[in-house]
C-alpha positions as CSV (number, residue, x, y, z in Angstrom):
1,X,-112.4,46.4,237.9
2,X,-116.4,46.0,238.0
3,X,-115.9,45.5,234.0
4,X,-114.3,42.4,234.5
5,X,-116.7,41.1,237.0
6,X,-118.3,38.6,234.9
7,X,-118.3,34.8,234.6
8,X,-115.6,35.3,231.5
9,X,-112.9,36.3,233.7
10,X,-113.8,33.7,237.0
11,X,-111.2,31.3,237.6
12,X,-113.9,28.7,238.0
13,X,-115.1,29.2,233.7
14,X,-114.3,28.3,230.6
15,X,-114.6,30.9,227.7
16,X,-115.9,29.1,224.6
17,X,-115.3,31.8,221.9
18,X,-117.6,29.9,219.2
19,X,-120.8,30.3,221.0
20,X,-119.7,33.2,223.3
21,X,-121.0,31.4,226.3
22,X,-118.9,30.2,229.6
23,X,-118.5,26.5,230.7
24,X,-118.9,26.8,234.3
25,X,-117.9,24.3,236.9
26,X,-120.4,25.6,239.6
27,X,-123.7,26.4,236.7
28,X,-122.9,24.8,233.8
29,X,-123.2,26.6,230.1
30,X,-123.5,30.3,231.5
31,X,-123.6,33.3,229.1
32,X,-120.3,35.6,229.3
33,X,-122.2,38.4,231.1
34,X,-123.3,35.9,233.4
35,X,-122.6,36.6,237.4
36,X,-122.8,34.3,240.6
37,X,-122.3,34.5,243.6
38,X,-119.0,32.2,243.5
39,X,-117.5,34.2,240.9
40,X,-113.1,34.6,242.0
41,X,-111.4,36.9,239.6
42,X,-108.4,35.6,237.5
43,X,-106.2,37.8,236.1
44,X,-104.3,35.4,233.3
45,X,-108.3,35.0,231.8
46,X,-107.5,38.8,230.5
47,X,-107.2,39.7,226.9
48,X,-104.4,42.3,226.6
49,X,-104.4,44.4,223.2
50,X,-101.1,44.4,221.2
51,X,-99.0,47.6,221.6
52,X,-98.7,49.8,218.4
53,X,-95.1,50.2,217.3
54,X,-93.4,53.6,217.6
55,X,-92.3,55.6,214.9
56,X,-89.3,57.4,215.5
57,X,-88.6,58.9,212.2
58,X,-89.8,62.0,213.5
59,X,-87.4,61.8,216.5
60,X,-83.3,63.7,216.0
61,X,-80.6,62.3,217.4
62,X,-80.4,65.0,219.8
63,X,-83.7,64.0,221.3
64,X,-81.4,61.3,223.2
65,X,-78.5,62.3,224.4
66,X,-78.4,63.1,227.8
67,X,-76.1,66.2,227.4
């Protein structure tokens, strides 16, 4: 969790990708680092990475049945 304290993730910023900086309603243009002492964590400001399809090729038919 202490990774993701950081004006990027506040509920109260703004991520501007371009410059890499934060629009921040409480300090103005903030870097993304950047940490006050008004900083609320938001969840939904997260950056999930995309999940890798499975190969099952290698995987028999016999791998899943319950039998």
């Amino acid at each position: 969790m202490s990774e993701y304290k950081c004006c990027r993730y506040c509920e109260k910023g703004i991520y501007m990708p371009v410059v890499k900086k934060t629009m921040c309603r409480e300090r103005g243009v903030v870097s993304r680092e950047y940490l006050c002492s008004k900083f609320v964590f938001d969840p939904f400001k997260m950056q999930v990475g995309r999940l890798r399809n499975m190969d099952f090729t290698k995987y028999e038919k016999e791998d899943y049945s319950i039998d």
